[in-house]
C-alpha positions in Angstrom: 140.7 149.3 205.5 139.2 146.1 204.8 139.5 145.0 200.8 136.1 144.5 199.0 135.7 140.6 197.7 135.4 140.7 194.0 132.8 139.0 192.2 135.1 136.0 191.0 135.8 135.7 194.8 132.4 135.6 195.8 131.2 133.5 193.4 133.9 130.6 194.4 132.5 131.1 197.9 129.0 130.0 196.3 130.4 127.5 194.9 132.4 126.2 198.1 128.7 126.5 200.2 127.0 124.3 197.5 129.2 121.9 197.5 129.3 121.6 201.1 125.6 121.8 201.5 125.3 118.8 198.8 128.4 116.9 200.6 126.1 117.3 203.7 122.8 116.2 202.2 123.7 113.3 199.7 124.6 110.0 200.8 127.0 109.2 198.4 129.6 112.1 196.3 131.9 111.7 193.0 134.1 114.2 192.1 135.4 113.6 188.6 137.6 115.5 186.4 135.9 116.1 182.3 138.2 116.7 179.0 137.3 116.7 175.6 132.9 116.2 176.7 130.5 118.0 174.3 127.8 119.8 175.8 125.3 117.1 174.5 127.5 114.5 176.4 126.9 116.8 179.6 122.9 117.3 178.8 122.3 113.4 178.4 123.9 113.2 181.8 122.3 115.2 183.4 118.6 114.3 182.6 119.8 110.6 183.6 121.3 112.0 187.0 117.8 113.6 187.0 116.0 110.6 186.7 118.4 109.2 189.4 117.4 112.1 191.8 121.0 113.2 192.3 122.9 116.6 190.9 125.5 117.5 189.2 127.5 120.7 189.7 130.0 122.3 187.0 132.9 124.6 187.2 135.0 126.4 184.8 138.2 123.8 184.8 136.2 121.9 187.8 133.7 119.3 187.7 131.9 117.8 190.5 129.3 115.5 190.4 126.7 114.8 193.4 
């Protein structure tokens, strides 16, 4: 009997097809690795990637910008 995916599963695998999908449709991909970054740091950031037309993703422990 095939086991049912739980929802921490499934959500990696959404994570996994978002990065690919953004791998796929950006020309150019930084993965980078945060510690110690306040929540403001992150929002400033992101509204200048914004501006920048490009996207960041966030994981719990993971941090991938594109």
């Amino acid at each position: 009997m095939p086991e049912k995916k739980s929802d921490k599963q499934l959500r990696k695998e959404h994570v996994w097809d978002t990065v690919q999908s953004s791998v796929e449709k950006f020309e150019k991909c930084l993965f980078v690795n945060v510690d110690n970054v306040t929540s403001k740091q992150i929002c400033v950031m992101r509204k200048a990637l914004r501006a920048m037309n490009a996207k960041m993703l966030m994981g719990k422990n993971v941090s991938i910008w594109i």
